[in-house]
C-alpha positions in Angstrom: 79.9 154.0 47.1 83.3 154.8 48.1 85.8 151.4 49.2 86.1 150.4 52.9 89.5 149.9 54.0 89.7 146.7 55.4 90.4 148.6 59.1 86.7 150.2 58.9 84.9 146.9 58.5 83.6 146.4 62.0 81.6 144.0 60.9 84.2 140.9 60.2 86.3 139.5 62.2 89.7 141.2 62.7 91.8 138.3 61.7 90.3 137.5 58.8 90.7 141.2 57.4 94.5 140.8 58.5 94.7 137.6 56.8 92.8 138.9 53.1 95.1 142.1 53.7 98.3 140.0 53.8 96.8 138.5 51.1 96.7 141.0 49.0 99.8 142.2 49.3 101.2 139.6 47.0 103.3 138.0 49.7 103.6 134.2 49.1 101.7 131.8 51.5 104.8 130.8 53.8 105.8 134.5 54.6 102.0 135.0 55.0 101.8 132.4 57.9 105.4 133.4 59.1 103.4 137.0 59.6 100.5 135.6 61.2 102.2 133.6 64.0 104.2 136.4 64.8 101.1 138.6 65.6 98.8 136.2 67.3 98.6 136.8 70.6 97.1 140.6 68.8 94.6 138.5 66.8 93.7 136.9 70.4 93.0 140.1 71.7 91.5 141.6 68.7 89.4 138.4 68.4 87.9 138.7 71.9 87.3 142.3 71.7 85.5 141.2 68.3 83.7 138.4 70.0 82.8 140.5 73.1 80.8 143.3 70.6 78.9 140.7 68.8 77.7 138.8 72.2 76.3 142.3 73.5 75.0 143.9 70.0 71.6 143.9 69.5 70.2 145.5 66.6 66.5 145.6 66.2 65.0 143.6 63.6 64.2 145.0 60.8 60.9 144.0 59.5 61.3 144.7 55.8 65.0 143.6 55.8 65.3 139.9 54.1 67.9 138.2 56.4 69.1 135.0 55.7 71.3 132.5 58.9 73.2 130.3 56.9 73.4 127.3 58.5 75.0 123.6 57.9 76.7 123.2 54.9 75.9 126.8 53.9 77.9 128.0 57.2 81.3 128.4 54.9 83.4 127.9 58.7 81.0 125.4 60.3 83.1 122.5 58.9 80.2 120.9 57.6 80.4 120.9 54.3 83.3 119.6 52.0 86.7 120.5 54.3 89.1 121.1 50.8 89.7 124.4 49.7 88.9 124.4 46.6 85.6 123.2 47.3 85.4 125.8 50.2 86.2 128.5 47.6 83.4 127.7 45.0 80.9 127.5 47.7 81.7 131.0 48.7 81.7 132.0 44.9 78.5 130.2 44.6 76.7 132.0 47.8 78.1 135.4 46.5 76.6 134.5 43.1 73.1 133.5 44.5 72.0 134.2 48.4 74.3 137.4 48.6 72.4 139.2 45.6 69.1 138.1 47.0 69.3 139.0 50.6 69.6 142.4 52.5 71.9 141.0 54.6 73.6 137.2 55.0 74.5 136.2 58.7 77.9 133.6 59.1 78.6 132.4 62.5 81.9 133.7 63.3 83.8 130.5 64.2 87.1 131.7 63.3 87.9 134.5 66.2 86.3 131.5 68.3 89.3 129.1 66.2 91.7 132.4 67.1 90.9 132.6 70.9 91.8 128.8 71.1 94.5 128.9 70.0 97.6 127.1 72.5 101.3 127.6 70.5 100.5 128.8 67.4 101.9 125.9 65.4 102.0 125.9 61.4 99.0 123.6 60.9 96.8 125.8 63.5 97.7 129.1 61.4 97.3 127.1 58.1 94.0 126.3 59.3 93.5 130.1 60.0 94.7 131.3 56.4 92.4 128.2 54.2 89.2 130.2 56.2 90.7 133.7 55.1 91.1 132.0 51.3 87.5 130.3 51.6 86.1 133.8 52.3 88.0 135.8 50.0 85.0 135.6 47.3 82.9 136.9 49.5 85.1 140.2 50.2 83.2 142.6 48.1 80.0 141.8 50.0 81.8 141.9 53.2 82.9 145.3 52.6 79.3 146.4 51.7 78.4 145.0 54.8 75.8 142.4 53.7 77.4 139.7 55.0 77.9 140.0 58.4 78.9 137.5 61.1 77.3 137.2 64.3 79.0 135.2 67.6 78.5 131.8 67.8 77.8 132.4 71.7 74.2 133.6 73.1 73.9 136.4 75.6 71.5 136.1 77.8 69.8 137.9 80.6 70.1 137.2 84.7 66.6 135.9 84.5 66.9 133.9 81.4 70.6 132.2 82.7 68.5 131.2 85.8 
């Protein structure tokens, strides 16, 4: 299978794939955040686009696919689990390592265009916040490109009859 450049992933949220591109380039942390600020009112709109497709897709259900919701502590961007990086990071390695090689596909909430859209002034502890998820995730790259894990909106859509 050939490698997806991180632009074809339409299954992650844009600013993540910015942020693990950045990343990658070997830049150091402070020119990576100087970056970032600089281009988020495009991760807004990229964001909201992102959330806006997720809200309206509906894929039907695949009966012999083995999906798995992580929830709770699982949810790597929940905030309910241990908050330090580090920690952050070896539960992503540990997920990869387990759930991702068991399931067809591995559904995270996608809290971060949600952190994205709210952002105000983009200070330097809002975008730090916003690089620690990108690093958190990073393990889970290689299963993000295959499109295994995927990340669905945190927001429900629902019909005119079921709003009523």
């Amino acid at each position: 299978m050939r490698k997806r450049e991180i632009g074809e992933i339409t299954t992650a949220p844009p600013a993540l794939l910015l942020m693990l591109r950045e990343f990658a380039s070997g830049a150091k942390w402070e020119d990576v955040r100087k970056r970032i600020k600089a281009i988020v009112p495009d991760l807004k709109q990229q964001s909201f686009g992102f959330e806006s497709q997720n809200v309206s897709r509906s894929e039907p259900p695949n009966p012999n696919s083995f999906d798995v919701h992580l929830h709770g502590a699982l949810d790597l961007l929940s905030g309910n689990g241990c908050v330090e990086l580090e920690c952050r990071v070896a539960a992503a390695e540990r997920l990869a390592r387990s759930i991702g090689l068991i399931a067809d596909q591995v559904w995270l909430t996608d809290h971060l265009s949600t952190e994205v859209m709210g952002i105000g002034r983009p200070t330097n502890a809002a975008i730090e916040r916003l690089m620690q998820h990108a690093v958190a995730l990073a393990p889970l790259l290689p299963l993000i490109e295959a499109r295994i894990i995927r990340f669905r909106s945190p927001w429900i859509a629902a019909c005119e009859g079921c709003n009523q």
